[in-house]
Backbone bond lengths (Angstrom), bond angles and torsions (degrees), N, CA, C in turn:
res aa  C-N    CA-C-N  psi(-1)  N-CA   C-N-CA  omega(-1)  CA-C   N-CA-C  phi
1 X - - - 1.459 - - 1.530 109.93 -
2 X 1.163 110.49 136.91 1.879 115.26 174.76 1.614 116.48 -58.77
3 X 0.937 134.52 42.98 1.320 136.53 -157.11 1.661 107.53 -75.92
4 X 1.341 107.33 -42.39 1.128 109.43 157.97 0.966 152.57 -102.10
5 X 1.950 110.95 23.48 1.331 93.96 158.10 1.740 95.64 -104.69
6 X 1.306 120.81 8.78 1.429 118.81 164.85 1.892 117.44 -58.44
7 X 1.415 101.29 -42.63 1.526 112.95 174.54 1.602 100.09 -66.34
8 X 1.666 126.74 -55.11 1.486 94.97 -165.65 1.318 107.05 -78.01
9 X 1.078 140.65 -7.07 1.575 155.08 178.63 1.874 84.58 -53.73
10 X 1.659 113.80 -93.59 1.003 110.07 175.77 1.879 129.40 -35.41
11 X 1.457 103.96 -40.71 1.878 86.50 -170.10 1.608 98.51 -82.57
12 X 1.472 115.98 15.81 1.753 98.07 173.88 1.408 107.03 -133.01
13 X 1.434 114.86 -11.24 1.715 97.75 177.90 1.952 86.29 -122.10
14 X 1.473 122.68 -43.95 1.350 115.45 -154.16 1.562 120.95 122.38
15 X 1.130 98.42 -12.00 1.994 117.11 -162.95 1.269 106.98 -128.49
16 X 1.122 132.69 -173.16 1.371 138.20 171.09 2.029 99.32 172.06
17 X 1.492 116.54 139.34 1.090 130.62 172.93 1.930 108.89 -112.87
18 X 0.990 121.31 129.78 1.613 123.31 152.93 1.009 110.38 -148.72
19 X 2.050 94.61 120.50 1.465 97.01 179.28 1.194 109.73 -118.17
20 X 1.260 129.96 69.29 1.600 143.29 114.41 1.660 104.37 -147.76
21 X 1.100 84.69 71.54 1.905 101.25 165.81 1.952 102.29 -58.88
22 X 1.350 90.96 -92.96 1.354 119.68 -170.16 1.745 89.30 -51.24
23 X 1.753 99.29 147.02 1.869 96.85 167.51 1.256 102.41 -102.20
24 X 1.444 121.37 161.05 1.296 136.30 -148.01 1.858 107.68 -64.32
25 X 1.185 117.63 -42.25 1.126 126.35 178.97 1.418 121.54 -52.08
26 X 1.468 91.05 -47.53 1.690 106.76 -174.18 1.793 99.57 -70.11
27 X 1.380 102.75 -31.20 1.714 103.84 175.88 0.964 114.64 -53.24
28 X 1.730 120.37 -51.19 1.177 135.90 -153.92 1.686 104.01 -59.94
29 X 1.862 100.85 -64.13 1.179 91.58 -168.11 1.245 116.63 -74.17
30 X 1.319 150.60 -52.03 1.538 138.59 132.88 1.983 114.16 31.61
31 X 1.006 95.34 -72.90 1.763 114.72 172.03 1.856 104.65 -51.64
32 X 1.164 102.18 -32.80 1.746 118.35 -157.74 1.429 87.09 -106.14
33 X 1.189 143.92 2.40 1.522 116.37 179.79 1.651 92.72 -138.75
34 X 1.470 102.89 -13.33 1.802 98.29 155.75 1.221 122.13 -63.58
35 X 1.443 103.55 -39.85 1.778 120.37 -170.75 1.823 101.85 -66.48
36 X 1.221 102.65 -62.37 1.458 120.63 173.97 1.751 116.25 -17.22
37 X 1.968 89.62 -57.07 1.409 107.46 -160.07 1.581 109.06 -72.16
38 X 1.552 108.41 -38.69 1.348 134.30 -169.95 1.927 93.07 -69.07
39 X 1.169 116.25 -51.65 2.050 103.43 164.95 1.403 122.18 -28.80
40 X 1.725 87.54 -66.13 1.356 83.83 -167.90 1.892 128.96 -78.97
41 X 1.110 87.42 32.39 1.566 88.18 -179.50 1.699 110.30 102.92
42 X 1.368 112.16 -34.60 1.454 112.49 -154.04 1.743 146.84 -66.86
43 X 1.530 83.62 7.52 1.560 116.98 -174.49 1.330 113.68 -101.04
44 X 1.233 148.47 113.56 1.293 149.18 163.00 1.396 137.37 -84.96
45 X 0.933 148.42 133.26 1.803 147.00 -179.72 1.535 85.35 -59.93
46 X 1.808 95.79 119.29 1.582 135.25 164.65 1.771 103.63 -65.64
47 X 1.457 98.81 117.33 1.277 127.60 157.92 1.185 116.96 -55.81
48 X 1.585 131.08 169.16 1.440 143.03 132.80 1.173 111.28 -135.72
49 X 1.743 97.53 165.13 1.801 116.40 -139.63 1.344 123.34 85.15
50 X 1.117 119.48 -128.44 1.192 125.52 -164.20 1.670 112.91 179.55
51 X 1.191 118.47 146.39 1.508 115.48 157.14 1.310 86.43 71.92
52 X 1.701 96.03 -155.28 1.205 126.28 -165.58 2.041 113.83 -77.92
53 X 1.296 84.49 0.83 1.434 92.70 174.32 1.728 106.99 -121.83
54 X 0.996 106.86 20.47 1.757 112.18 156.28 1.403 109.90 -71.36
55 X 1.275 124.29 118.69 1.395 128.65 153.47 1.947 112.67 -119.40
56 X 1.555 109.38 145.56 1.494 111.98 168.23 1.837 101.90 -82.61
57 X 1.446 82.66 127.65 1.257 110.80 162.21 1.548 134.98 -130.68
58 X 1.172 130.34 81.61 1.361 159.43 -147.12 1.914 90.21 -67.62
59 X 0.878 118.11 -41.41 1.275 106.01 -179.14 1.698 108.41 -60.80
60 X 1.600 100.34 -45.97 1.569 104.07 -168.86 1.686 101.90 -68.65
61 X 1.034 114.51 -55.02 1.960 127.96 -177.48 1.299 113.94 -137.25
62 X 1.209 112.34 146.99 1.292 126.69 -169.33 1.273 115.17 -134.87
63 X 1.141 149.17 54.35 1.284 143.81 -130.15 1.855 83.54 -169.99
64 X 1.722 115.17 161.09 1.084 131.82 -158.47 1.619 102.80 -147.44
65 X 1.748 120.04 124.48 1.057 134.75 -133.29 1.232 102.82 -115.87
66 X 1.776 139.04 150.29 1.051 114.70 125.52 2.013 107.56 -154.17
67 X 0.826 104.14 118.33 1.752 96.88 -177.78 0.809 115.00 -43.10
68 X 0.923 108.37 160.30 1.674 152.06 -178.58 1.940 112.16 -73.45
69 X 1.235 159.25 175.98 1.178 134.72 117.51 1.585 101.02 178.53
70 X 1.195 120.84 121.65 1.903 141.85 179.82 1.213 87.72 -13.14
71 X 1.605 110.59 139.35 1.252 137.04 -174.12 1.629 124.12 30.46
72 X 1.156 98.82 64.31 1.398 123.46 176.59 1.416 98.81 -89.32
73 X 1.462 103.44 -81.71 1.402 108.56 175.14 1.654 109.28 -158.15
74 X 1.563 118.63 159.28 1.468 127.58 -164.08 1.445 123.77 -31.24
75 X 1.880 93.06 -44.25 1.467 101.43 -159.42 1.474 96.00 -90.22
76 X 1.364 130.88 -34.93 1.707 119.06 164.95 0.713 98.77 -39.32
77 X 1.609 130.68 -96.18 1.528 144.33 178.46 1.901 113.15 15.45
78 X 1.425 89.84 -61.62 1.336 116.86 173.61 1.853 125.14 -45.25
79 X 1.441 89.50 -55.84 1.480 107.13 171.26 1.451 119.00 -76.67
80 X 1.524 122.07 -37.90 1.371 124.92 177.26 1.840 99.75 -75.68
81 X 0.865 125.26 -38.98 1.396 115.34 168.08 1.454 119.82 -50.11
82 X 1.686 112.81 -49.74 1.497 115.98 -172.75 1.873 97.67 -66.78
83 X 1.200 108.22 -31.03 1.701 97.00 175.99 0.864 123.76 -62.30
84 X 1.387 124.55 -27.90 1.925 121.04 -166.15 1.355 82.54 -105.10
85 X 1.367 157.39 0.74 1.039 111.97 153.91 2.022 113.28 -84.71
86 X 1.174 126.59 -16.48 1.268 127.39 149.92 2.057 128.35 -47.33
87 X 1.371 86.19 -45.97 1.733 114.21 157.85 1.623 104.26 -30.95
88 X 1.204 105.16 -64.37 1.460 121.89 -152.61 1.884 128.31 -99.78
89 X 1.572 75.45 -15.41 1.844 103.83 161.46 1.945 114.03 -75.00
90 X 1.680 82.18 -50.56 1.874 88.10 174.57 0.949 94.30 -63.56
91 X 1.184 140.93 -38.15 1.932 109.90 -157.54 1.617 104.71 -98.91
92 X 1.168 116.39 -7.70 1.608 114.31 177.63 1.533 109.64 -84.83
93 X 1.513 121.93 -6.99 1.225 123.24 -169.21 1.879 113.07 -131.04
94 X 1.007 93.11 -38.77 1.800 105.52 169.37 1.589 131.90 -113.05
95 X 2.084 97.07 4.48 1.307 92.63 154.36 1.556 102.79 76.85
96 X 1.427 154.16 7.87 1.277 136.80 -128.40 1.741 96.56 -117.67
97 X 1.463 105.28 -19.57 1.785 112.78 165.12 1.591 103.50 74.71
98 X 1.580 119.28 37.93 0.972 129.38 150.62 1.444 141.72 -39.91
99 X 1.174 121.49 128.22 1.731 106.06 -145.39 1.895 97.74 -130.77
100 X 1.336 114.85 -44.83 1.564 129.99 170.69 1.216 103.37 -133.03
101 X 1.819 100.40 160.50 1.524 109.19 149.24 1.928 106.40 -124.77
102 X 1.155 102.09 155.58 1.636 99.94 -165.57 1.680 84.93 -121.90
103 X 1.260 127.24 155.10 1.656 112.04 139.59 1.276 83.41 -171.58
104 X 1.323 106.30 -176.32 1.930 129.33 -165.37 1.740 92.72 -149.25
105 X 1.951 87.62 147.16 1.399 96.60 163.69 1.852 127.72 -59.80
106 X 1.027 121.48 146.03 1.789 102.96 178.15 1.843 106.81 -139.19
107 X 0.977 97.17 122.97 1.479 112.71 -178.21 1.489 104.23 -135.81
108 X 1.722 95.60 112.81 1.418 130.02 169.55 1.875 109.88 -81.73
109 X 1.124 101.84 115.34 1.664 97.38 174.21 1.536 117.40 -100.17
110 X 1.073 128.31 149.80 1.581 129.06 -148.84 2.090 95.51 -51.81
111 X 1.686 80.07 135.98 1.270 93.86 169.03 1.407 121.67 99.56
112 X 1.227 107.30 9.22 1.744 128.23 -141.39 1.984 87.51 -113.40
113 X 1.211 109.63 177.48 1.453 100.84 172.51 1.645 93.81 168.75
114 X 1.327 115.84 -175.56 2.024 115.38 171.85 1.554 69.01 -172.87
115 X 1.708 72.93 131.51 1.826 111.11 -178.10 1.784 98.93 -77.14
116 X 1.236 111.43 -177.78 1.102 129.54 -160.99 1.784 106.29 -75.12
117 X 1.097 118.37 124.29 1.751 124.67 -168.94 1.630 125.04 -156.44
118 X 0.745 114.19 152.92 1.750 107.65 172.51 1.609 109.47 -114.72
119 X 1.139 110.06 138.72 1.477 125.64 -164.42 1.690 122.41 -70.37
120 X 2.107 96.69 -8.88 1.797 105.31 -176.30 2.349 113.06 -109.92
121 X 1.301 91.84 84.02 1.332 80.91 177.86 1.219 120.54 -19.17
122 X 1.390 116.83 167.51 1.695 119.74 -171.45 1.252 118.72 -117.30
123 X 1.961 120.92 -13.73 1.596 105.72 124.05 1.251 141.91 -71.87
124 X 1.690 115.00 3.48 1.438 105.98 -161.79 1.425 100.84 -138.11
125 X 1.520 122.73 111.44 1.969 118.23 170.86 1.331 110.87 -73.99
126 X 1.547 138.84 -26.32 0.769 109.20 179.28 1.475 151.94 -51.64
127 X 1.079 141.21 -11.67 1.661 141.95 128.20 1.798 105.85 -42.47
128 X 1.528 103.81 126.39 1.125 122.31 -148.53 1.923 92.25 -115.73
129 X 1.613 102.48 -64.28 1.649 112.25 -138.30 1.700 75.09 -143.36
130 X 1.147 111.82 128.53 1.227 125.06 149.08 1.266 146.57 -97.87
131 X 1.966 136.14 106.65 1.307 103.54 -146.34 1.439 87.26 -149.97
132 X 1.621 109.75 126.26 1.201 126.45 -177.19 1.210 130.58 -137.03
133 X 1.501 115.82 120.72 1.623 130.47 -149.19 1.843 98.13 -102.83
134 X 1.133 89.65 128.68 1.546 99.74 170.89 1.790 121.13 -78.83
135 X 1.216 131.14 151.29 1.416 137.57 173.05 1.234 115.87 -97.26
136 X 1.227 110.29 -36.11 1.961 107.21 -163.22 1.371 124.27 -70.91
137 X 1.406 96.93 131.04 1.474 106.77 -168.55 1.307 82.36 -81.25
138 X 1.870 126.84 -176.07 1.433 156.81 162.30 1.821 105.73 29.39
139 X 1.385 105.53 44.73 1.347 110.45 -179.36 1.464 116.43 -69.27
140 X 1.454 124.52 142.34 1.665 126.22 -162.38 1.522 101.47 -136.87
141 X 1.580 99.03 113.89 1.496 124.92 164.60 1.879 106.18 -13.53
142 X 1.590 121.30 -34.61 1.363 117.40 -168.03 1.903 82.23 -89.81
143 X 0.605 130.71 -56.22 1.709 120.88 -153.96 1.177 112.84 -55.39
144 X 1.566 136.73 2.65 1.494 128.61 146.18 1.978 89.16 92.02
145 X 1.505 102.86 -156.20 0.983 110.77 -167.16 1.502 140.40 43.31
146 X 1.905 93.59 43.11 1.246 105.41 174.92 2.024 116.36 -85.76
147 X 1.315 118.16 148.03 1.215 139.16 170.58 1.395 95.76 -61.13
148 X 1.694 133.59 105.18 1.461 127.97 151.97 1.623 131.97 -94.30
149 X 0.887 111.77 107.16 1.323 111.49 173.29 1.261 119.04 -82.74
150 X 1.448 112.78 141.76 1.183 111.94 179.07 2.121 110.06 -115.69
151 X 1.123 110.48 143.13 1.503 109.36 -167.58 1.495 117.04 -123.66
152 X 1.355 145.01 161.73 1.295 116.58 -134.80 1.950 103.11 -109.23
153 X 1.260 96.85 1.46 1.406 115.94 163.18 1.608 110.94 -49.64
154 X 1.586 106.51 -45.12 1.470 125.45 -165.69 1.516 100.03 97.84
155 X 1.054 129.28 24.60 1.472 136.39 164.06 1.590 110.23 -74.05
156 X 1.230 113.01 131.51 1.550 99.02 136.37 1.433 150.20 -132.68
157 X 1.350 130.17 -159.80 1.754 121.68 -178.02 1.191 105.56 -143.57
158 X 1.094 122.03 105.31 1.600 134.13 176.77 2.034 88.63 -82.45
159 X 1.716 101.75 128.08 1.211 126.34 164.06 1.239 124.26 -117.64
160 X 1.283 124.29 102.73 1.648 125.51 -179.05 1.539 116.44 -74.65
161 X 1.890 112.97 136.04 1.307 102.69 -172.96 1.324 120.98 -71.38
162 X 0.905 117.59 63.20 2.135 120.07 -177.36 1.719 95.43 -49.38
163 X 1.083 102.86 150.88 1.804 110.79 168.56 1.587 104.22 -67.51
164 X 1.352 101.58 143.78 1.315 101.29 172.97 1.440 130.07 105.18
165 X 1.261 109.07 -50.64 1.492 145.38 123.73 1.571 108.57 34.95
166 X 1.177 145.15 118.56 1.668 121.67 144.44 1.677 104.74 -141.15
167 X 1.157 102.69 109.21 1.491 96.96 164.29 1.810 122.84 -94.88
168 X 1.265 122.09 152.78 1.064 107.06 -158.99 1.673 96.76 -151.58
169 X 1.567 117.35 137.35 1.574 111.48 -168.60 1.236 113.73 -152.71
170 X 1.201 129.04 169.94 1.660 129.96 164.34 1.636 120.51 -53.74
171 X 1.195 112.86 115.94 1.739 93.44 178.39 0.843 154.04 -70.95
172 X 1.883 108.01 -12.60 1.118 135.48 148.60 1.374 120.44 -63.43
173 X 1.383 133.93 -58.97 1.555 146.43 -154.94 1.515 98.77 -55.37
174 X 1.483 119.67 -68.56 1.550 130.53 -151.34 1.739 122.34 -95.21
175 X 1.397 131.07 96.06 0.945 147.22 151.54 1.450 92.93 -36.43
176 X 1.911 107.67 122.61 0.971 107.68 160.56 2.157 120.40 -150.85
177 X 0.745 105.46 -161.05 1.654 111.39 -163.81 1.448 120.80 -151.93
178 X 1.500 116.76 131.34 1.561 111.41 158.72 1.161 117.03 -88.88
179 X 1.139 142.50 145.43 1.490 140.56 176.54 1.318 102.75 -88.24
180 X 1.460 121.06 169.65 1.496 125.19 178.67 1.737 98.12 -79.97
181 X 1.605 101.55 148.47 1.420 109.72 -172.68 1.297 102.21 -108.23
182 X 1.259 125.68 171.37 1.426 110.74 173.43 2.239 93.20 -127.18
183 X 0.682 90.99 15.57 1.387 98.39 172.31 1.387 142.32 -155.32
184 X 1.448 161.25 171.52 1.337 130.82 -159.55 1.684 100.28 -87.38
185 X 1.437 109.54 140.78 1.551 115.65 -164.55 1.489 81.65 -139.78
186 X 1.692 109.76 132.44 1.303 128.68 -160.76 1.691 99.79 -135.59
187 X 1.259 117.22 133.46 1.672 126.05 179.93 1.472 105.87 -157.38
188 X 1.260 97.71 142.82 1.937 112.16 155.57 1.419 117.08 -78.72
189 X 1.509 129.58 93.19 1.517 123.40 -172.22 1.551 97.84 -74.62
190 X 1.258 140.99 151.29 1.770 126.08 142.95 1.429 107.20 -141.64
191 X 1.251 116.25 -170.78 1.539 120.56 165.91 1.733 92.82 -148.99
192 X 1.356 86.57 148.48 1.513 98.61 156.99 1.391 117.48 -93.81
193 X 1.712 115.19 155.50 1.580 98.52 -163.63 1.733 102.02 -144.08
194 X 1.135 112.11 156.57 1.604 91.59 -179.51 1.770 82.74 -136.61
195 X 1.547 110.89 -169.58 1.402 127.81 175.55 1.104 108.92 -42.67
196 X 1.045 101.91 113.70 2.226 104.37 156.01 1.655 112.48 -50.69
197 X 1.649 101.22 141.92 1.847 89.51 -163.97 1.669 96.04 -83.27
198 X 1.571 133.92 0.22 1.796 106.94 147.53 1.517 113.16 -59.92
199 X 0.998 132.38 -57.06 1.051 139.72 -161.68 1.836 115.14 -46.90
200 X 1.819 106.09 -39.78 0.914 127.15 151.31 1.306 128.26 -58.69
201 X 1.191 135.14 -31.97 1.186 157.67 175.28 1.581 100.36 88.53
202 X 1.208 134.86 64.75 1.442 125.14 -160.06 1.484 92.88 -125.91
């Protein structure tokens, strides 16, 4: 696994792209147990905020949810494993005191998009590293649902979800965006997260 050129990616720009992270199989079924989950009901329209002050707002995101969590099923299993060992690379090399990673499947259905946001609440640091693997097989430059980053130059980088895919970034640093899709566009969002600095007492 590229793990390290994901770390110097991060200790010199903040970002990092690999597009064939994930191997195809593990994509495949991933794609197949999103699809699966999304049948049976098990996906919900993604909130913002938090808590009891989460409300869905379709204007802000449009995208359809469902966590992640140990012994769900094989092929998660699979993927939450390949994270902590990434988990555990960042913190052996950048020190970052990584403690979990949380994330949920997310499938945008045409037309769907999340406006421009940063991924670290502004009472809370704990979300550290943000890192999100794409599913789609035979993805086409017209079907939208590109990853935008925005950079503080005022530059930006439109990233298309190709299968396989993992982009991965600071959670603080990068303002970013879904574009409208014109077709169903499927990803693993997560963050890695360590102590909140109250919690730390910092």
């Amino acid at each position: 696994m590229p793990f390290n050129t994901i770390i110097d990616d991060l200790a010199e720009r903040g970002w990092s792209l690999q597009a064939s992270f994930l191997p195809s199989d593990l994509t495949h079924e991933l794609a197949a147990e999103c699809r699966r989950r999304e049948t049976e009901g098990a996906l919900a329209p993604a909130g913002i905020g938090r808590g009891e002050a989460m409300t869905v707002r379709e204007g802000i995101r449009g995208d359809h949810i469902l966590w992640l969590e140990e012994g769900q099923s094989a092929v998660c299993d699979r993927y939450l494993a390949l994270m902590d060992e990434l988990r555990l690379s960042l913190n052996q090399t950048l020190f970052l005191g990584l403690e979990e990673f949380e994330c949920h499947f997310a499938l945008y259905p045409p037309g769907a998009f999340y406006k421009t946001h940063l991924d670290r609440f502004r009472d809370d640091d704990s979300r550290c590293v943000t890192a999100v693997a794409y599913l789609n097989p035979d993805w086409q430059e017209g079907d939208g649902g590109a990853l935008r980053m925005h950079f503080d130059d005022g530059s930006q980088l439109d990233i298309p979800p190709l299968a396989g895919s993992l982009v991965v970034f600071l959670s603080d640093r990068f303002p970013h965006e879904v574009l409208v899709t014109q077709t169903d566009r499927l990803s693993l969002t997560g963050w890695f997260r360590r102590r909140p600095a109250d919690v730390l007492g910092l």
